[in-house]
Backbone as JSON, one array per atom type, in Angstrom:
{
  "sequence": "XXXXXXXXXXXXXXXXXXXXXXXXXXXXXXXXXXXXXXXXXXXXXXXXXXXXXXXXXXXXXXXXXXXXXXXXXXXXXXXXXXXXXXXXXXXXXXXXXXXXXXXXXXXXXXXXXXXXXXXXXXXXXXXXXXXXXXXXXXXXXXXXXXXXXXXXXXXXXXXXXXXXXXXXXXXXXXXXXXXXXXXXXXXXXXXXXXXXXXXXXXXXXXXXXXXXXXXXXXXXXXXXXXXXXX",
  "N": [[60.13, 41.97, 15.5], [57.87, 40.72, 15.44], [57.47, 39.31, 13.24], [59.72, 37.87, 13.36], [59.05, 36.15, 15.1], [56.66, 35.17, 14.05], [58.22, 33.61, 11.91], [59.08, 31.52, 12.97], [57.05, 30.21, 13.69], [55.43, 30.55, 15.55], [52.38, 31.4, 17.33], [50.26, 33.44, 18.97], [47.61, 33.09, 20.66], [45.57, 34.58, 20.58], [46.06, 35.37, 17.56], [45.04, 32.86, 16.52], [43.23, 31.05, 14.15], [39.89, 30.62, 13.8], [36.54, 29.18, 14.39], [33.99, 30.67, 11.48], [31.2, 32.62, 12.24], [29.46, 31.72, 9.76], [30.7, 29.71, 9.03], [29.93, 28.15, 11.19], [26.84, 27.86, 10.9], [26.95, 26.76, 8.61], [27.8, 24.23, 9.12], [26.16, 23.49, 10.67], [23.79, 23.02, 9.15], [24.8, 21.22, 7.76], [24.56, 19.14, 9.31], [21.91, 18.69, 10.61], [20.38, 18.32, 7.7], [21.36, 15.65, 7.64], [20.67, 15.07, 10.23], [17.5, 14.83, 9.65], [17.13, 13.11, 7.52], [17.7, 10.98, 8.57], [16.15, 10.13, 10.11], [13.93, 10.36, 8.74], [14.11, 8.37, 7.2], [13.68, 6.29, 9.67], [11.11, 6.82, 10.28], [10.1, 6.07, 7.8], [10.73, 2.92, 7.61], [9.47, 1.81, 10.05], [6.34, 2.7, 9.31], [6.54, 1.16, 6.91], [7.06, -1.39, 7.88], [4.62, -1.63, 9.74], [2.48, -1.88, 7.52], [2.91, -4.31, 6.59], [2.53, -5.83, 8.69], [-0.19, -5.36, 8.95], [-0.85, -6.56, 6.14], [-0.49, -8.99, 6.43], [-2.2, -9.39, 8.26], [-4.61, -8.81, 6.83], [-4.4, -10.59, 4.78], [-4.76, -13.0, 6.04], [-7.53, -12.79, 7.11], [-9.45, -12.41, 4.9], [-8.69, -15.13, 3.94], [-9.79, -16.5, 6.05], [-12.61, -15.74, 6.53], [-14.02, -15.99, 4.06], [-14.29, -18.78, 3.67], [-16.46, -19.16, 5.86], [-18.08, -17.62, 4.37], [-18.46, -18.87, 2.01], [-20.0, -21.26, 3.91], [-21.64, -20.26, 5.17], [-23.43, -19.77, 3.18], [-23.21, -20.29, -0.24], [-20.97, -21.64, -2.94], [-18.85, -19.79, -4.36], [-19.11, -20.33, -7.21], [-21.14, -20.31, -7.77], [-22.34, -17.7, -7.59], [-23.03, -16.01, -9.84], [-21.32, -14.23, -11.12], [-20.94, -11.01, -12.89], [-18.92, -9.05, -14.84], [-18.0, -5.78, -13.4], [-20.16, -4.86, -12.65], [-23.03, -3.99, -10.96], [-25.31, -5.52, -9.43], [-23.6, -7.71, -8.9], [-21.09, -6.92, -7.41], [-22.39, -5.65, -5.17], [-23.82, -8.09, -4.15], [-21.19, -9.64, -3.39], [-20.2, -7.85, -1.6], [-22.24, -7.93, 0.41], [-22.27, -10.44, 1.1], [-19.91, -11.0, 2.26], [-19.28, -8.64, 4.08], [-20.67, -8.93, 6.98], [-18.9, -10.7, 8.48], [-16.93, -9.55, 9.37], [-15.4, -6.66, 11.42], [-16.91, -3.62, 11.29], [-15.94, -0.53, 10.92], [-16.74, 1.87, 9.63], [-19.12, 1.63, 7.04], [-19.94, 2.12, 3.68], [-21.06, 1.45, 1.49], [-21.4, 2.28, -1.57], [-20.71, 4.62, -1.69], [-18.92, 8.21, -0.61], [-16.26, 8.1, 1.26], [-15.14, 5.58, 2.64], [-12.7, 5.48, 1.45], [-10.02, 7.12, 0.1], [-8.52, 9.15, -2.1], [-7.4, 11.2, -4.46], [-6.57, 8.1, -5.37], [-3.01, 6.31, -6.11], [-1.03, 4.51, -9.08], [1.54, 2.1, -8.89], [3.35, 3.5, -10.55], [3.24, 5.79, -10.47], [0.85, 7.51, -11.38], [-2.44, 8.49, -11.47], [-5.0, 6.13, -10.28], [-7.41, 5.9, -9.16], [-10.09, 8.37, -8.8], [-12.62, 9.02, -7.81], [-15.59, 7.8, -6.04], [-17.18, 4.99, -8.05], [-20.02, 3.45, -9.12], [-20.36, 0.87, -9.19], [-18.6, -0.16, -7.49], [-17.74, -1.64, -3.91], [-17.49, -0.81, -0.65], [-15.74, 0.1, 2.95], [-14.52, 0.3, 6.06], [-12.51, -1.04, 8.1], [-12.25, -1.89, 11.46], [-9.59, -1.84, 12.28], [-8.69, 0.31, 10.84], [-8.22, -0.08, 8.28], [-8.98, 0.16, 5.08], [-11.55, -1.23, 2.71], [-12.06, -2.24, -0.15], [-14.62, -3.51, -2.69], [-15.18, -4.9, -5.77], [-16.14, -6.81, -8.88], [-14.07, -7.99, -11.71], [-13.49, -8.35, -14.69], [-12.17, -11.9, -16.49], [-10.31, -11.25, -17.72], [-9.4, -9.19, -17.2], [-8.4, -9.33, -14.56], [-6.64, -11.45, -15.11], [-4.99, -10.15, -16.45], [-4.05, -7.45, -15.34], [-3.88, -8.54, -12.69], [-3.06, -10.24, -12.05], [-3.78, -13.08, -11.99], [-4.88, -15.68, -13.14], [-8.05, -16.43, -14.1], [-10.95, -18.08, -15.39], [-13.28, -16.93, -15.25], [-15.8, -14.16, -14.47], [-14.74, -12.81, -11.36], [-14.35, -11.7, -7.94], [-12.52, -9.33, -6.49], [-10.78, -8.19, -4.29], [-9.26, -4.61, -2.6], [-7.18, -3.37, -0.87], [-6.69, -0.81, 1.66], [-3.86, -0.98, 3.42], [-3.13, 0.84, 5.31], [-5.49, 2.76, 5.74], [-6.89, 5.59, 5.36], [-4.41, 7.27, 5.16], [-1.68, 8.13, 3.84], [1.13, 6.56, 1.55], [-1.47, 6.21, 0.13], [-1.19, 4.34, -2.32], [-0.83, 1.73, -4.84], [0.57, -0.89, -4.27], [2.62, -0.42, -2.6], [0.6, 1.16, -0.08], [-1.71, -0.46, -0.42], [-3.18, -3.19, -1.54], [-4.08, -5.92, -3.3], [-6.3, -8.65, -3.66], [-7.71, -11.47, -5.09], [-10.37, -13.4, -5.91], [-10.35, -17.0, -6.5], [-12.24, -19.92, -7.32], [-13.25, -20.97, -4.78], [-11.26, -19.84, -3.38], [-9.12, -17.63, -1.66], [-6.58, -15.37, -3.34], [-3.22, -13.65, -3.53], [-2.85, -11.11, -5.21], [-1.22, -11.27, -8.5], [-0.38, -13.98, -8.22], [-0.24, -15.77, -9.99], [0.92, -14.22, -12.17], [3.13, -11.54, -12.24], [4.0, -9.55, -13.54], [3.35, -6.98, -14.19], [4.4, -5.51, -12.01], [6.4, -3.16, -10.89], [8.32, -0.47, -10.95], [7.46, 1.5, -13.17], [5.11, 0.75, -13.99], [1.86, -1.1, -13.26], [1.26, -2.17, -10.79], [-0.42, -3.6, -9.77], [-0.32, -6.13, -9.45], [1.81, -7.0, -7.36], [0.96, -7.83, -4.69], [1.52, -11.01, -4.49], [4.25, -11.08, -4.56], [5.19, -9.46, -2.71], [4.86, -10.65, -0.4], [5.5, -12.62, -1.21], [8.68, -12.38, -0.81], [8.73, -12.58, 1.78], [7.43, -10.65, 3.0], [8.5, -7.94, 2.64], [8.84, -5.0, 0.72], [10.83, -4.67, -2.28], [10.66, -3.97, -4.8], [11.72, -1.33, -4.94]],
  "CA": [[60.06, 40.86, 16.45], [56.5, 39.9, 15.64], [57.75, 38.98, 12.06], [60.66, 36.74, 13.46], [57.78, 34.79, 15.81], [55.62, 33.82, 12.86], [58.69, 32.77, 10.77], [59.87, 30.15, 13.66], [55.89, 29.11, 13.75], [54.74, 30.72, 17.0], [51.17, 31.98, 16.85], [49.86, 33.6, 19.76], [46.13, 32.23, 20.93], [44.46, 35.79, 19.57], [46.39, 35.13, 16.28], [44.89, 31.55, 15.64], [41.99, 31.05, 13.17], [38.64, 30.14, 14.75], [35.03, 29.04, 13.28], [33.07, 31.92, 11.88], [29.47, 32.22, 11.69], [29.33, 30.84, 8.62], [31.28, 27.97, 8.83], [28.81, 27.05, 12.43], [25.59, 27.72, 10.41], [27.15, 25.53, 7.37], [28.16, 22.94, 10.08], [24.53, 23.24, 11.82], [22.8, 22.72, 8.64], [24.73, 19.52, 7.33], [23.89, 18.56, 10.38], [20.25, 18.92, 10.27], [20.19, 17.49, 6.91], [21.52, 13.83, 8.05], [19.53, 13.96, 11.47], [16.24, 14.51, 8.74], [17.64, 12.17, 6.61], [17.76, 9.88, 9.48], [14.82, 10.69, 11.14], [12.79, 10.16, 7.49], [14.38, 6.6, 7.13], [13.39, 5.39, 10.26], [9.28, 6.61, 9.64], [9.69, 4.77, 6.72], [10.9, 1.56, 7.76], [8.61, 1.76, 10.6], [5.52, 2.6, 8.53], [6.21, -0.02, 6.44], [6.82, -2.36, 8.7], [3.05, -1.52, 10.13], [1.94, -2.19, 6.32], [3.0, -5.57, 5.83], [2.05, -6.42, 9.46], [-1.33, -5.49, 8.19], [-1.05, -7.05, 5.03], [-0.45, -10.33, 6.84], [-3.86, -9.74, 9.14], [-5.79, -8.7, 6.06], [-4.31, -11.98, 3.92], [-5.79, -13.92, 6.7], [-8.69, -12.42, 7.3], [-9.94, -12.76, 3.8], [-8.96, -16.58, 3.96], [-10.89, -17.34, 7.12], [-14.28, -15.33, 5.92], [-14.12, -16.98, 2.35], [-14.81, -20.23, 4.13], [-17.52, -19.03, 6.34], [-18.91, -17.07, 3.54], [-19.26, -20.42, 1.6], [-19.96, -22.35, 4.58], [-23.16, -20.18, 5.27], [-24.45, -19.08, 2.01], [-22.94, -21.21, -1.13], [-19.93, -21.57, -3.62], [-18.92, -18.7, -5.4], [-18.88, -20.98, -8.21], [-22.26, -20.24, -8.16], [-22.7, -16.29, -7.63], [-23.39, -16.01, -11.64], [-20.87, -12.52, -11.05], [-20.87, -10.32, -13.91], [-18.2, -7.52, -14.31], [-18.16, -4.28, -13.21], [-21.79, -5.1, -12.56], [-23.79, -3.35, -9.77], [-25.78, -6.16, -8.45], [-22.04, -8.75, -8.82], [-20.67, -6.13, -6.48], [-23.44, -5.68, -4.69], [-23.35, -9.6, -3.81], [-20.09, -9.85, -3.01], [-20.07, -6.92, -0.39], [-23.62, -8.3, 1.03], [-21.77, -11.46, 1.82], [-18.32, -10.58, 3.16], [-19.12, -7.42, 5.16], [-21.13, -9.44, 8.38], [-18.14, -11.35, 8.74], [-15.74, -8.57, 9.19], [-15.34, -6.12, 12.25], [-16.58, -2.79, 10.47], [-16.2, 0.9, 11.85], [-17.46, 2.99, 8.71], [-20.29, 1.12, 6.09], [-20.05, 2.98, 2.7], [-21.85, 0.7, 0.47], [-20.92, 2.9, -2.71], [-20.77, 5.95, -1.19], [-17.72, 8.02, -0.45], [-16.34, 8.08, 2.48], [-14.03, 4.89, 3.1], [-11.62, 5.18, 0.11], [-8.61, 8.12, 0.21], [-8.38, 9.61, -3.08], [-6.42, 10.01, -5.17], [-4.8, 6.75, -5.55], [-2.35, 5.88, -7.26], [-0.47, 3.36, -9.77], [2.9, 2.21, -8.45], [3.86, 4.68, -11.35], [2.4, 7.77, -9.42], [-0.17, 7.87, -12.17], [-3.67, 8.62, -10.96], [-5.69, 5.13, -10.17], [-8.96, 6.13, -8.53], [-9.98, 9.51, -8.41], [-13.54, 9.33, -7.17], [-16.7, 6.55, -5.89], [-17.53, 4.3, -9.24], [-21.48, 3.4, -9.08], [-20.09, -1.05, -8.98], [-17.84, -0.16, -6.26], [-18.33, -1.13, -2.81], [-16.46, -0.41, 0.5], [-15.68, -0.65, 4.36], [-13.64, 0.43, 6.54], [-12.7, -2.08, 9.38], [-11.99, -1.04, 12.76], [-8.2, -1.55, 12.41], [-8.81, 1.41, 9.72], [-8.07, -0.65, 6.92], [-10.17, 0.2, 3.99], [-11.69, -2.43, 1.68], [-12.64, -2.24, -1.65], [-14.75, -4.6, -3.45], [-15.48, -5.04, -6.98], [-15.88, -7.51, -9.11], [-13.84, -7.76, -12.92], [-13.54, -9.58, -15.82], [-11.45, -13.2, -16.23], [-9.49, -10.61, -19.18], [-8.67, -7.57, -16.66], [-7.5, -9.56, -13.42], [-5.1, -11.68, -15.66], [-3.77, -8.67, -17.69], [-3.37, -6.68, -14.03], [-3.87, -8.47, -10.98], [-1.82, -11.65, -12.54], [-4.55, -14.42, -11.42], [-5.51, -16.59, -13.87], [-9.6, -17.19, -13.73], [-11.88, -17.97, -16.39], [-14.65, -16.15, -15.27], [-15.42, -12.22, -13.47], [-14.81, -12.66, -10.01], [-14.82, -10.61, -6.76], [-11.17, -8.32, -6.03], [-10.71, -6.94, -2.61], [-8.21, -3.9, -2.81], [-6.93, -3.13, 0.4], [-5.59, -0.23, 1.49], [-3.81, -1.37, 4.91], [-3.12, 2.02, 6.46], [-6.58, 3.21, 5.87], [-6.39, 7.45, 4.76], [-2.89, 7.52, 5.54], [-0.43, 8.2, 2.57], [0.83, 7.66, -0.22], [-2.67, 5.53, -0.65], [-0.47, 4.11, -3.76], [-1.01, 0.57, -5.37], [2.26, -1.67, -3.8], [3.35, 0.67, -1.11], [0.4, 0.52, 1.1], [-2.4, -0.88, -0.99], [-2.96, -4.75, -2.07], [-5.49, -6.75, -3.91], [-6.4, -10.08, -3.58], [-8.56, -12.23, -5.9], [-11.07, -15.05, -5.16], [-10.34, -17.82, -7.93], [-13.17, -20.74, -7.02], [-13.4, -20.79, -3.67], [-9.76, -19.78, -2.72], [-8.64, -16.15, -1.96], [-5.41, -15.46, -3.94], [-2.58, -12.78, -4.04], [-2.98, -10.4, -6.75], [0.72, -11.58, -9.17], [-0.34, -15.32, -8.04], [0.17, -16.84, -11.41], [2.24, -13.44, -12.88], [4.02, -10.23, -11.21], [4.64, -9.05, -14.73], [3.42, -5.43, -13.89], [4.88, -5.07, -10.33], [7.72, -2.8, -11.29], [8.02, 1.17, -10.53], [6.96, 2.01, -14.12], [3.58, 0.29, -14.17], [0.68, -0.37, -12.11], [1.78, -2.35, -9.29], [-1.47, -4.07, -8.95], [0.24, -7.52, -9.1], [2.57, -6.73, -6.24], [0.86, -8.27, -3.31], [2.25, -11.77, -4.07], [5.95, -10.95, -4.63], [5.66, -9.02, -1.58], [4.6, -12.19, 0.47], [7.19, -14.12, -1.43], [9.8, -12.42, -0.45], [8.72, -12.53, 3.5], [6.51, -9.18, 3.94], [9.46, -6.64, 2.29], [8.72, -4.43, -0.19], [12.14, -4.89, -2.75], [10.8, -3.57, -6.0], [11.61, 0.67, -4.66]],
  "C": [[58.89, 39.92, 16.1], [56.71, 38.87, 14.09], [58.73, 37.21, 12.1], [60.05, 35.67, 14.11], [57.07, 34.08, 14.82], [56.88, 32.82, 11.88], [59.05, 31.21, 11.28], [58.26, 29.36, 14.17], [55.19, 29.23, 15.05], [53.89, 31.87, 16.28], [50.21, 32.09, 18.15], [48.13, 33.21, 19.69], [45.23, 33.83, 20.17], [44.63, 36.0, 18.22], [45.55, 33.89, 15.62], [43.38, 31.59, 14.9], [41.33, 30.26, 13.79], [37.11, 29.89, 13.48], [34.08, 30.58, 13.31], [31.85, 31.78, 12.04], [28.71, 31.68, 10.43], [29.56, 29.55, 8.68], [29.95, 27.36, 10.01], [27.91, 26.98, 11.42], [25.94, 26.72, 9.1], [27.08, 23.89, 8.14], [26.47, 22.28, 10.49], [23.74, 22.59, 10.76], [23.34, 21.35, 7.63], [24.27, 18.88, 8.46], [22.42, 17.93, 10.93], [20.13, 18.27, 9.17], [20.51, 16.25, 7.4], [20.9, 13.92, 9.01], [17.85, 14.06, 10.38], [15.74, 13.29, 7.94], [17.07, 10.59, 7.15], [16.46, 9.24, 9.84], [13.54, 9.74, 9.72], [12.83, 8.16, 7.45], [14.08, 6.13, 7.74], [11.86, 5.52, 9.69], [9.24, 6.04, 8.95], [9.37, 3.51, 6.87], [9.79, 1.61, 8.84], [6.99, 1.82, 10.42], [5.38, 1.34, 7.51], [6.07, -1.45, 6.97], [5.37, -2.61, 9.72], [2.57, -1.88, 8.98], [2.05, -3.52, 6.29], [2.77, -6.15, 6.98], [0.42, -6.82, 9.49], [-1.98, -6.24, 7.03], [-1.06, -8.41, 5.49], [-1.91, -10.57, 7.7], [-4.42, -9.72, 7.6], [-6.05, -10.03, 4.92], [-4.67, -12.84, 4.67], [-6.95, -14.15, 6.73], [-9.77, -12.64, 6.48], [-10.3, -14.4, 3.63], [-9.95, -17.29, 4.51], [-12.48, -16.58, 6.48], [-14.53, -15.7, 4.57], [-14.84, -18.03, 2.58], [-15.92, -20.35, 4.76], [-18.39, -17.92, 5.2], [-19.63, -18.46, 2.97], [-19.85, -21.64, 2.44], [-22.04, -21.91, 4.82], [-23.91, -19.24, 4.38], [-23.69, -20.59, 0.47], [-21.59, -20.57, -2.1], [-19.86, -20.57, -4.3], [-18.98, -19.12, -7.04], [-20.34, -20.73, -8.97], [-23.46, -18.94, -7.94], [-23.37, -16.02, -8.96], [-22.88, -14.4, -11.79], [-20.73, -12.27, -12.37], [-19.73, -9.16, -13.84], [-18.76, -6.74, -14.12], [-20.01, -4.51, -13.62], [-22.56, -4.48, -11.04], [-24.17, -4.2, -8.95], [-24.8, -7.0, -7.89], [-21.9, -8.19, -7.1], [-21.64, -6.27, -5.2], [-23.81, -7.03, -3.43], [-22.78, -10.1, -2.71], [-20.09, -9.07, -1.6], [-21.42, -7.7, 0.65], [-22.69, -9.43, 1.96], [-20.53, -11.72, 2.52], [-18.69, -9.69, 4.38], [-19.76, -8.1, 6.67], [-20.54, -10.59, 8.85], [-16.73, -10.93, 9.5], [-16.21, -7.19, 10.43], [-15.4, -4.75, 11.45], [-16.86, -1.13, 11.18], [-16.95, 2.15, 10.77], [-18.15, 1.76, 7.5], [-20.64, 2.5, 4.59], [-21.2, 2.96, 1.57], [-20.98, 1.53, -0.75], [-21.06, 4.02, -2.69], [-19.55, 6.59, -1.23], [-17.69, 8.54, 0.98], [-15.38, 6.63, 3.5], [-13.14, 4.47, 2.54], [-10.81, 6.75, 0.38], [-8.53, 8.53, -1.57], [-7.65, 11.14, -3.41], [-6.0, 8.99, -4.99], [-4.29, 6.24, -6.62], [-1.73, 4.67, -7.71], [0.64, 3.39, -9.01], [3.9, 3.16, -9.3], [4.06, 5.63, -10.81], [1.51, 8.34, -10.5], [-1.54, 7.37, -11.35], [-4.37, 6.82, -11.38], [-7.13, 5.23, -10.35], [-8.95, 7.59, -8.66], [-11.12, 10.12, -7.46], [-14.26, 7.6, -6.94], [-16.9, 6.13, -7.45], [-19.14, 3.63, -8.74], [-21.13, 1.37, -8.37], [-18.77, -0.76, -8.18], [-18.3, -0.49, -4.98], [-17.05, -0.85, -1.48], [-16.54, -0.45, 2.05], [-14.63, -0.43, 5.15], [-13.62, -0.28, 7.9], [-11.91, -1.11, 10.88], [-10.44, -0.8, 13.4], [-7.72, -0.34, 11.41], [-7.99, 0.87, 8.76], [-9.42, -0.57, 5.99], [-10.19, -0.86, 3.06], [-12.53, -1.8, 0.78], [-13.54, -3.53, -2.63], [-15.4, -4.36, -4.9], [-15.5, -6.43, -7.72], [-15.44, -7.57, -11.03], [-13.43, -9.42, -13.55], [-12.35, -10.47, -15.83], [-10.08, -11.89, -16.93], [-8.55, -10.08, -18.03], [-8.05, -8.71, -15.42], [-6.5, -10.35, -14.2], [-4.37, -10.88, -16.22], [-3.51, -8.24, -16.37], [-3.19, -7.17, -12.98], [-3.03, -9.79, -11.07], [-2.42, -13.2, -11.67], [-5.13, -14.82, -12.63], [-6.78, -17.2, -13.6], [-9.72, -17.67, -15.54], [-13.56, -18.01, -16.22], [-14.99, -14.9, -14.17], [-15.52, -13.41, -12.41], [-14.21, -11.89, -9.15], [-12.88, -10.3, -6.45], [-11.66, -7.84, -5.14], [-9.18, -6.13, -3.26], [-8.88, -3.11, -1.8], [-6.16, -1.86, 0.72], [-5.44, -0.14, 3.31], [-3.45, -0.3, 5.81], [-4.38, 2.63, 6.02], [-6.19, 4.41, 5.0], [-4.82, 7.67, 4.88], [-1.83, 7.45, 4.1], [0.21, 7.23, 2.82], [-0.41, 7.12, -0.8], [-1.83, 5.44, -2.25], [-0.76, 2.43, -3.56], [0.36, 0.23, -4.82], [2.5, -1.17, -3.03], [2.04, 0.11, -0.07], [-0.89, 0.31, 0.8], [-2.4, -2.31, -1.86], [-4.19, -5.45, -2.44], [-5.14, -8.33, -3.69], [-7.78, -10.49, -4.64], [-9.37, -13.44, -5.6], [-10.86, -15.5, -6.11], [-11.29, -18.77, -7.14], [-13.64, -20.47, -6.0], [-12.14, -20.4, -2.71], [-9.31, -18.64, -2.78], [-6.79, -16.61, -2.4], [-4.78, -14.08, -3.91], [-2.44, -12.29, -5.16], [-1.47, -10.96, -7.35], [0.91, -13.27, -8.25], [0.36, -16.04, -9.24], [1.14, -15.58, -12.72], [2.08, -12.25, -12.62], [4.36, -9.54, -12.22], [4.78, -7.15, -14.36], [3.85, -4.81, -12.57], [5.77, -4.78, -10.92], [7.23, -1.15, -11.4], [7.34, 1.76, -12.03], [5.71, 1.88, -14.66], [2.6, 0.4, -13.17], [0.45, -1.05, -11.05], [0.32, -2.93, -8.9], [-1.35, -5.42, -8.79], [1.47, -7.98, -8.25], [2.41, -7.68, -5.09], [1.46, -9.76, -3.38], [3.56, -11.63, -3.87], [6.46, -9.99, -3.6], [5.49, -10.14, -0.61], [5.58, -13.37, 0.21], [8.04, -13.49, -0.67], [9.99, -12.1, 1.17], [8.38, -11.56, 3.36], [7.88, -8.16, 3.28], [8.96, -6.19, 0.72], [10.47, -4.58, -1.23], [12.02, -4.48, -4.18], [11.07, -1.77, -6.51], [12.78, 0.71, -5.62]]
}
């Protein structure tokens, strides 16, 4: 009888095939993977979108204290900066930092830099304090960096065209907060005369995942505040 029921396709309710414990825990854990998935993508976009909100205060911020730097001390035209020079540096930080809202004072200490950081590669940048370094952490915990390099090195990396050292800020706009990486959530800017400039002003050549991403910050400003080179 029970033979002639299955052949005409009747399948009593204790006969029918059900989920085992396998199949739920397979179920549970695609599951879990896409809400992670999910979950990861928004922190992202949301993190970044705090980065480039930052990056837009700190590309201000620079502008307006440039002007009152030169307004109450004199032209940078007429610093006489030297690279990777102690006193350059030295200078530069003297005359920016009592312009600027600051919660930690490093001078060349450590203590407001995140280290490691890295290239937009993921090759090691920084690893420790440099003696012609200086630093600052502002009270929106954005860390600043100042240095000052040669006409050679900011056109080969930071893609500003000088012809002569002057003063790099490199920013890193979430403060300690990962991935402290060059392009992601770190940006330089350049003073050329008297005019702060986006690092990849005059060429973006090395903004690209395989290099060193220190000429990024304009071609992120071009293209409206989005990162687009991931």
């Amino acid at each position: 009888m029970r033979q002639l029921l299955l052949k005409k396709g009747f399948q009593p309710k204790s006969w029918k095939s059900a989920f085992t414990l396998s199949d739920l825990l397979i179920t549970l854990l695609v599951v879990g993977t896409i809400a992670s998935l999910l979950i990861s993508n928004i922190v992202s976009s949301i993190e970044e979108s705090r980065n480039m909100a930052a990056l837009r205060k700190i590309q201000s911020s620079l502008a307006q204290v440039t002007q009152l730097v030169i307004n109450d001390n004199m032209s940078p035209l007429y610093w006489d900066l030297k690279d990777y020079d102690y006193e350059s540096a030295a200078k530069a930080y003297t005359y920016y930092k009592p312009y600027f809202k600051v919660l930690r004072e490093c001078s060349n200490e450590p203590g407001c830099w995140k280290y490691p950081t890295k290239y937009l590669s993921g090759k090691v940048y920084l690893t420790d304090v440099e003696p012609y370094q200086y630093m600052f952490t502002l009270t929106d915990g954005m860390n600043v960096l100042v240095n000052v390099f040669s006409e050679q090195i900011i056109r080969e990396e930071f893609g500003v065209n000088v012809d002569a050292p002057s003063v790099v800020f490199i920013v890193d706009v979430n403060g300690d907060r990962r991935p402290n990486q060059v392009g992601s959530d770190i940006f330089a800017f350049v003073l050329r005369g008297e005019t702060i400039l986006p690092a990849g002003h005059d060429s973006s050549y090395n903004c690209n995942t395989a290099a060193l991403g220190l000429a990024c910050t304009a071609r992120v400003i071009r293209d409206n505040y989005q990162i687009s080179y991931y």
